[in-house]
PLY file of the C-alpha trace (Angstrom):
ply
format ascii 1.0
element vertex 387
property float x
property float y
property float z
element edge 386
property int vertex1
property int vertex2
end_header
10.25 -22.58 -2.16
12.82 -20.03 -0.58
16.22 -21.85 -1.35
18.46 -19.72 -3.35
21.98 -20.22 -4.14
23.99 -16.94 -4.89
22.05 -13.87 -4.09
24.41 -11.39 -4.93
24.11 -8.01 -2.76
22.39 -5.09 -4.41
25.13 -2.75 -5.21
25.59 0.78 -6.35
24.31 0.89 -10.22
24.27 3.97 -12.39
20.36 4.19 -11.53
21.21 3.52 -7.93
20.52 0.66 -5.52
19.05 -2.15 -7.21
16.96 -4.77 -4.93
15.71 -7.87 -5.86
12.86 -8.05 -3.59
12.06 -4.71 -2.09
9.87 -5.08 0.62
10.66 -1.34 1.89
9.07 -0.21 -0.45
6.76 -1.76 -0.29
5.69 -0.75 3.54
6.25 2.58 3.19
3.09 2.31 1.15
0.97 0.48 3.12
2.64 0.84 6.66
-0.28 3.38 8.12
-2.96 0.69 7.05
-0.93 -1.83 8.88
-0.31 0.03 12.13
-4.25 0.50 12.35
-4.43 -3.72 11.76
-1.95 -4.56 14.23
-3.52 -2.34 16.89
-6.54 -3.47 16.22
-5.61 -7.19 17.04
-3.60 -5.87 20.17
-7.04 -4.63 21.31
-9.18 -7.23 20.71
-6.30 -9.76 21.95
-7.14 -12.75 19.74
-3.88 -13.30 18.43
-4.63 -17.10 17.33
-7.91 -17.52 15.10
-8.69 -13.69 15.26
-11.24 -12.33 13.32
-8.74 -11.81 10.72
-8.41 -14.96 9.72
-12.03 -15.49 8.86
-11.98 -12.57 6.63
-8.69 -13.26 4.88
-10.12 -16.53 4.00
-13.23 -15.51 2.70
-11.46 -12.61 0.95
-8.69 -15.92 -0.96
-12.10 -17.97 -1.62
-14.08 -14.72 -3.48
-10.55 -13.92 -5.42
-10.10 -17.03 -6.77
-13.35 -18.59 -7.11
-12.12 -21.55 -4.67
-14.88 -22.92 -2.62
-13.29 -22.75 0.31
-9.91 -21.74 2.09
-8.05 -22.69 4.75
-5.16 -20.44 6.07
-2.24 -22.37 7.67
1.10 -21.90 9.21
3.48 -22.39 6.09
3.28 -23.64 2.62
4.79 -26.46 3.84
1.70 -26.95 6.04
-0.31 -26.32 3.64
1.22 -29.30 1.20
0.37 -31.49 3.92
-2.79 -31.17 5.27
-4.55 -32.54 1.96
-2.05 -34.98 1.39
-3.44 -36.25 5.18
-6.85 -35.91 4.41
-7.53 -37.65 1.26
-5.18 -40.33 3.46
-1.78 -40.84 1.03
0.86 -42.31 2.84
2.52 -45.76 3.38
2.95 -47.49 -0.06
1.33 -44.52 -2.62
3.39 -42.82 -5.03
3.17 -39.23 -5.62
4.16 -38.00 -8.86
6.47 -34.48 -8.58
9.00 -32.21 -10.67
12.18 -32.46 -9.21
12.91 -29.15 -9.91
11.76 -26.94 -7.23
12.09 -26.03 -3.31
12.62 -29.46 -0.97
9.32 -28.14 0.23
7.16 -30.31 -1.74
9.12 -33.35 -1.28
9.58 -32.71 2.36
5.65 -32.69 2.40
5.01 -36.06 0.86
7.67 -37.91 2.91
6.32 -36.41 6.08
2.68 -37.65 5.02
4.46 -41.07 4.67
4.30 -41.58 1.00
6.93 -41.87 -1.53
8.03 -38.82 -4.26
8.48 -40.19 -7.58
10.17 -37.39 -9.48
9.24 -36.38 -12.53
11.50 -34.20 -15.37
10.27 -30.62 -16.20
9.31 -28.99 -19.75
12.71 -27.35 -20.69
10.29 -24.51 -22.15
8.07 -23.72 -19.29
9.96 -24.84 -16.50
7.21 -26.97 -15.26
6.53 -30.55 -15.22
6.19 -32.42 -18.57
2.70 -33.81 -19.06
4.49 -36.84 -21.04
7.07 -37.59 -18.50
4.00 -38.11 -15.98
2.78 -40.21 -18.05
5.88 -42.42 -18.52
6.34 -42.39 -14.67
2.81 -43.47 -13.92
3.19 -46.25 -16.45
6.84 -47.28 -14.51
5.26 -47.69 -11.29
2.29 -49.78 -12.33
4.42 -52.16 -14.14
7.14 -52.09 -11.24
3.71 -52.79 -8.67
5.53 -51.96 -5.95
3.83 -48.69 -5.15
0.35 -47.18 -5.62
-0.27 -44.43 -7.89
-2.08 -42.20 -5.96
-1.48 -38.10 -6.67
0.50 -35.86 -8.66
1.65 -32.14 -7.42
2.28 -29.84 -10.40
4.75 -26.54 -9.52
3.77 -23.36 -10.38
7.12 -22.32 -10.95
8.20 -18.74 -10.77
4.34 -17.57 -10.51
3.46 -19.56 -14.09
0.23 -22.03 -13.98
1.38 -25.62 -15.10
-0.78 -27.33 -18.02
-3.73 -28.10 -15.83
-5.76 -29.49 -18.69
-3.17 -31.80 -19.37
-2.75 -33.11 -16.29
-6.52 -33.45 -15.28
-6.79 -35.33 -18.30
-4.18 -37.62 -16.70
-5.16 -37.44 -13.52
-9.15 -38.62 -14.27
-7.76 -41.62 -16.08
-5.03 -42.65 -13.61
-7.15 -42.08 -10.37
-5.02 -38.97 -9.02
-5.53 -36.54 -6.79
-4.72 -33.61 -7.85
-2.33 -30.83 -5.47
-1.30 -27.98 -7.26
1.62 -26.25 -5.49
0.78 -22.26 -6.01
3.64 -21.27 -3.84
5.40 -19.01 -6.42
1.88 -18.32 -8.42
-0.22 -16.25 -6.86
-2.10 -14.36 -8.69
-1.29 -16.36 -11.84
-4.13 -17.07 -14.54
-4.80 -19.88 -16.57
-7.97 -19.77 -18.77
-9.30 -16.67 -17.40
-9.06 -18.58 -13.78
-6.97 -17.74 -10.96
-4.44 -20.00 -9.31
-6.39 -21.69 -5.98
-9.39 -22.04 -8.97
-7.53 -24.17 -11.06
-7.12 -27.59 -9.77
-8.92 -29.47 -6.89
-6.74 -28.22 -4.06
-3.61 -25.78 -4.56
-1.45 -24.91 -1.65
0.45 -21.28 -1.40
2.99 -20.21 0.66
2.61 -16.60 1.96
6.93 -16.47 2.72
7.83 -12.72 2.64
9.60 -12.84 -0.67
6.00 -13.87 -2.07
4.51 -11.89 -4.66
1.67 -11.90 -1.73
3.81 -12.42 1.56
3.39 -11.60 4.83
5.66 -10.70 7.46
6.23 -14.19 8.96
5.65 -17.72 7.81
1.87 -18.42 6.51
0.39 -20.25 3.59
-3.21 -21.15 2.34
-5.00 -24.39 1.08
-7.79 -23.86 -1.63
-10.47 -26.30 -2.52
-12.81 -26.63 -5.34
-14.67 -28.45 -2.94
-16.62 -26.96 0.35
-16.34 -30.58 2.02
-12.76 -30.54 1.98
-13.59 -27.53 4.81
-13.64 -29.38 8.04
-11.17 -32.22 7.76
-8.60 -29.27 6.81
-9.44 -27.04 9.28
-9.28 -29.79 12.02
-5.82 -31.02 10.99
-4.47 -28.04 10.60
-5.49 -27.99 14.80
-4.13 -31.11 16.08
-6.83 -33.21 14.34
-9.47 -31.72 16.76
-13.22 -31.73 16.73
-15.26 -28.57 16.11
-15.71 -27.62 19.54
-11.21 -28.12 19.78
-12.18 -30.79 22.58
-11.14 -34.29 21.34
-8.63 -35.27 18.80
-10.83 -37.43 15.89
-7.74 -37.55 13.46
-3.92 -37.20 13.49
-3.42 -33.76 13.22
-0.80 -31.16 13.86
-0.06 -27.40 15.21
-0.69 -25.77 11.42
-2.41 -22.85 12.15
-1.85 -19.46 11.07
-1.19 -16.62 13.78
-3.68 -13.31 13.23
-1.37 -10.79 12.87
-0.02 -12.37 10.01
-3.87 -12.44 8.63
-3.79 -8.55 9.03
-0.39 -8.08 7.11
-2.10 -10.08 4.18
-5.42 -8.58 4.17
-3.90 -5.16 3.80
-1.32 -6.43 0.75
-4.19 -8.05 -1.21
-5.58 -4.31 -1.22
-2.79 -3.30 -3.21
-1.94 -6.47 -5.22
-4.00 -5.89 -8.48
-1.79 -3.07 -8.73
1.60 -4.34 -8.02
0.85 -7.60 -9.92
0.00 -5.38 -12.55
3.27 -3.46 -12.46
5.59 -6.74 -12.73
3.76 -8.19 -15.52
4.61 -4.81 -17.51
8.42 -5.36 -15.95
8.02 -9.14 -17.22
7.16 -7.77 -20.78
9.96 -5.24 -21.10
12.47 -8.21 -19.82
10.94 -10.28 -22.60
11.35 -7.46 -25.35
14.57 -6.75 -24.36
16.54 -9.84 -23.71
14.61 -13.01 -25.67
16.95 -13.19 -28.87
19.79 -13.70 -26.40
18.69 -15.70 -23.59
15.47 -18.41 -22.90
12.58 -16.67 -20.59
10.23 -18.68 -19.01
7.25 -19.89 -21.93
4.19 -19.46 -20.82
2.22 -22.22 -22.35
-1.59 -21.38 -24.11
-3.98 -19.23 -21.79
-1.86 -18.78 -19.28
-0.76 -15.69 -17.70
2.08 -15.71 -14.80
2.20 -14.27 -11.53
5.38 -13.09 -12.26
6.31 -14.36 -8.82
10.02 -14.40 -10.14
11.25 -13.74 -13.80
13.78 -16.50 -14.43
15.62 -16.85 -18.14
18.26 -19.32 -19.48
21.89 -18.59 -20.79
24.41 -20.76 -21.57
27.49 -19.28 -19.30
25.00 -18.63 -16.69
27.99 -18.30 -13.97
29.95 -16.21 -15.91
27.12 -13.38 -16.92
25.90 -13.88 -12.89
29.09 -12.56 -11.92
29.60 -9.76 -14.29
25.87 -9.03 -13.22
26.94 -8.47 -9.68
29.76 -6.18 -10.34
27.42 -3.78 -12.95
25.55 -3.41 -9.37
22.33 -5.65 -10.44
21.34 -8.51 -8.36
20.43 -11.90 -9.44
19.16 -15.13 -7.80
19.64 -18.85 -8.57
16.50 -21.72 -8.04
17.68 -24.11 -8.24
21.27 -25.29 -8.72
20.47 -28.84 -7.12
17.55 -30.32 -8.33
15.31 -32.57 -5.76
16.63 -36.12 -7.01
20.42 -35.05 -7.33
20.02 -33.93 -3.17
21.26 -36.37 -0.44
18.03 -36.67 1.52
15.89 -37.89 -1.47
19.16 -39.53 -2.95
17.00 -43.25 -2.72
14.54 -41.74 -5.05
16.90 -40.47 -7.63
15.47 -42.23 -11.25
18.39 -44.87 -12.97
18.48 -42.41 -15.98
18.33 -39.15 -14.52
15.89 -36.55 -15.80
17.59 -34.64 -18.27
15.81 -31.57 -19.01
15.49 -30.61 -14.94
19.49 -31.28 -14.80
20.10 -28.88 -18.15
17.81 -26.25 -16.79
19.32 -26.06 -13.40
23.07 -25.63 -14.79
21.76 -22.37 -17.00
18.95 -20.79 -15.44
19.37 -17.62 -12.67
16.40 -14.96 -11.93
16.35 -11.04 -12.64
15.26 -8.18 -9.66
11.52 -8.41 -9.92
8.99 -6.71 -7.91
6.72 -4.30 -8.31
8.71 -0.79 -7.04
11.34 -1.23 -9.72
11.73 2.02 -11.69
11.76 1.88 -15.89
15.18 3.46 -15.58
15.96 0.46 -13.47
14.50 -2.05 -15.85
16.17 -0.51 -18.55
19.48 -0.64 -16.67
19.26 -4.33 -15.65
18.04 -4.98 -19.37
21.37 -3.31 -20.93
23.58 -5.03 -18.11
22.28 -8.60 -19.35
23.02 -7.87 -22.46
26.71 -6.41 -21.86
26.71 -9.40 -19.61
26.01 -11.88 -22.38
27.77 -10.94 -25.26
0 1
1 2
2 3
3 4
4 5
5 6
6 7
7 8
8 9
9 10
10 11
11 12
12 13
13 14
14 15
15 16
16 17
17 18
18 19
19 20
20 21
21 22
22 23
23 24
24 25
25 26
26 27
27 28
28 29
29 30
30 31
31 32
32 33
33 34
34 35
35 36
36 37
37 38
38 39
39 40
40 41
41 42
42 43
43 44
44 45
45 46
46 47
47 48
48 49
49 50
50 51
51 52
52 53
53 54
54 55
55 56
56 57
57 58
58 59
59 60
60 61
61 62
62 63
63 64
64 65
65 66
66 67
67 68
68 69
69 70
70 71
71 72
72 73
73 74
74 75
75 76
76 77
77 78
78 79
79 80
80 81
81 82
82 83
83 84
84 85
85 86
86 87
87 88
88 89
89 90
90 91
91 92
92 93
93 94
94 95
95 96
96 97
97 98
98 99
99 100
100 101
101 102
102 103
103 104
104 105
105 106
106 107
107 108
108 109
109 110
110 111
111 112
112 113
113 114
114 115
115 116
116 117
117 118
118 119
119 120
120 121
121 122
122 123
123 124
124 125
125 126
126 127
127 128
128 129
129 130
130 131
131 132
132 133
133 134
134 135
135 136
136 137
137 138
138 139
139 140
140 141
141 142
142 143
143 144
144 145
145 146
146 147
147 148
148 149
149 150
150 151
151 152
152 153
153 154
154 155
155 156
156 157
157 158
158 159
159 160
160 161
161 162
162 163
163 164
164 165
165 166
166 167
167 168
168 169
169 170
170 171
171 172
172 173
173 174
174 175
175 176
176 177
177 178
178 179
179 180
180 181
181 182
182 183
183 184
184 185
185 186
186 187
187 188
188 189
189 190
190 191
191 192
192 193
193 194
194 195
195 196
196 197
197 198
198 199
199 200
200 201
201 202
202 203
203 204
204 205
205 206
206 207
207 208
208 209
209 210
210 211
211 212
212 213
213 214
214 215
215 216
216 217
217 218
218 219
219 220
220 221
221 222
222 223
223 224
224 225
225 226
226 227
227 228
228 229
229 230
230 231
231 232
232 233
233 234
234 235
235 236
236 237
237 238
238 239
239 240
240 241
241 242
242 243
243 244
244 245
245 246
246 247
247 248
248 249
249 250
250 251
251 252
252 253
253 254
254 255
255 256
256 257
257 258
258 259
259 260
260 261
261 262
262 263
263 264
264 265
265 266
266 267
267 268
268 269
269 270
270 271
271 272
272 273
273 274
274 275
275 276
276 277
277 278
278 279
279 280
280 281
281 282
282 283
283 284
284 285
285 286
286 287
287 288
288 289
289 290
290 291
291 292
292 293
293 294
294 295
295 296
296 297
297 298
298 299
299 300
300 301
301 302
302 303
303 304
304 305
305 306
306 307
307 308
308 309
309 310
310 311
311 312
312 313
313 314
314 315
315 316
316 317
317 318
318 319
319 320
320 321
321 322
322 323
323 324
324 325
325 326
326 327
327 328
328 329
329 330
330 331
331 332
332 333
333 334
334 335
335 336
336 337
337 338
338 339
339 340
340 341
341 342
342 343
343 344
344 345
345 346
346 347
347 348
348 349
349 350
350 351
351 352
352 353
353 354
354 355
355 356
356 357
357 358
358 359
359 360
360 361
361 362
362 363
363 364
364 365
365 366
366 367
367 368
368 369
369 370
370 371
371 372
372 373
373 374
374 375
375 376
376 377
377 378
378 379
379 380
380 381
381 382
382 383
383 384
384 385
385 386
């Protein structure tokens, strides 16, 4: 999920140069650490499945309580590589928000199924437990397709109502794919995200909360059996031994040096996932009796990948938010069924929530290096910006 529509340029503020993502920062902190990772793969001169990778993986699996891990290329790879293994493709529906990156869509078409979009909670951003159901019931009666799995979207870093949809999914038959690529480090019921549904994919993009310096994503499983048929997809549907191809498989893997980058940011993220839920909070205190933050629904607690709010001249207080110096982001102005490419999937009715949220919503700076003087800044520009 890395579209974004109107990134204004971090300009000159009273407090100074504002970022939106600061990944300088960032480095600064943790650059020695790296330089001692990179070398060491340099040495040992395994740049594809290097020791790193093992590690990383075991370190994602004891984190999140997942039974196993698989790192991969992209989140994109890693939406796709389950989707292949349990086999959905040719004639089975998959059930997703339309409101989110093309990512996810991109996935199930590629996989060879059909995306049957479904309309988002205008609270939470994510998808509405209800709708699902009404679009499950539409394709049965319309018995053209198969129902056979639904991807909920962590959006902005905040866990989706997994209880909900489990519910859902045990009755209907669905495999479950939860897309954590804006959510990790999220919590839902004392849980992690990669913990919280029977496989989540993440995207490690460098604007990630966790990101590395590259492309790179993860697959989690719930389920240690899911272990080999990943990892043998993810290279070129090979056997253990990398000899013979036993399935249809692709290039998916994830290069070691992007492993090392990783391993040394999980060090630090406790800390700096820490700092932008306090940011999250003072955005919340500060700006919720004149704009719409994201709700978190019961037990959850976000990831604070982004911090996205609502306002109803959304264009106008982005562009007075520009010239006060403070940048600001829009996901997404187009939502999935409204786009040319999945134009043929596009409901009769529309989905009205997804299409109200997109015309208001825009994101605030957030990461983990902003100062409170900043915070307070961008906090007192919204609201000048509003009123």
């Amino acid at each position: 999920m890395n579209s974004v529509v109107n990134l204004s340029i971090a300009g000159k503020s009273a407090v100074g140069d504002i970022a939106f993502i600061d990944l300088k920062a960032q480095q600064r902190r943790i650059r020695p650490a790296i330089e001692k990772r990179l070398q060491a793969v340099l040495d040992h001169g395994r740049y594809i499945a290097g020791p790193e990778i093992d590690e990383l993986e075991e370190t994602l699996a004891e984190r999140t309580g997942a039974s196993t891990v698989i790192a991969c290329a992209s989140g994109t790879a890693a939406l796709i590589i389950p989707l292949l293994a349990r086999g959905v493709g040719q004639g089975d529906a998959v059930f997703v928000p339309a409101f989110t990156y093309n990512a996810t869509a991109n996935a199930i078409l590629l996989a060879g199924a059909t995306p049957v979009f479904v309309d988002i909670d205008a609270r939470t951003f994510n998808i509405d437990p209800k709708d699902l159901e009404h679009r499950i019931a539409a394709v049965r009666a319309e018995g053209k397709l198969q129902p056979r799995a639904v991807i909920p979207i962590d959006l902005f870093g905040s866990p989706a109502d997994y209880r909900t949809i489990a519910a859902i999914a045990a009755r209907e038959d669905l495999f479950v794919l939860s897309d954590g690529a804006q959510s990790f480090g999220g919590e839902l019921d004392g849980r992690e995200v990669g913990g919280l549904a029977p496989a989540t994919a993440t995207s490690f993009f460098p604007g990630k909360a966790l990101g590395a310096y590259g492309d790179a994503g993860a697959i989690f499983s719930m389920n240690s059996l899911d272990r080999e048929r990943w990892a043998s997809i993810r290279w070129h549907g090979t056997d253990e031994a990398r000899k013979e191809s036993v399935r249809v498989g692709f290039n998916g893997r994830m290069d070691t040096f992007q492993a090392t980058i990783l391993l040394e940011k999980l060090a630090i993220f406790n800390d700096e996932r820490d700092a932008r839920r306090r940011i999250a909070a003072d955005y919340d205190r500060a700006l919720s009796d004149i704009a719409r933050p994201q709700t978190q629904i019961e037990g959850a607690n976000s990831g604070y990948g982004y911090y996205s709010l609502c306002v109803d001249n959304r264009d106008q207080v982005v562009k007075k938010l520009k010239a006060m110096g403070v940048p600001t982001a829009i996901y997404y102005t187009t939502p999935l069924h409204l786009m040319p490419a999945f134009a043929n999937y596009a409901p009769a009715n529309g989905l009205p929530a997804t299409e109200k949220v997109a015309s208001e919503i825009f994101s605030l700076p957030m990461h983990p290096y902003l100062t409170p003087e900043q915070v307070d800044y961008i906090c007192d520009a919204v609201r000048q910006a509003v009123s």
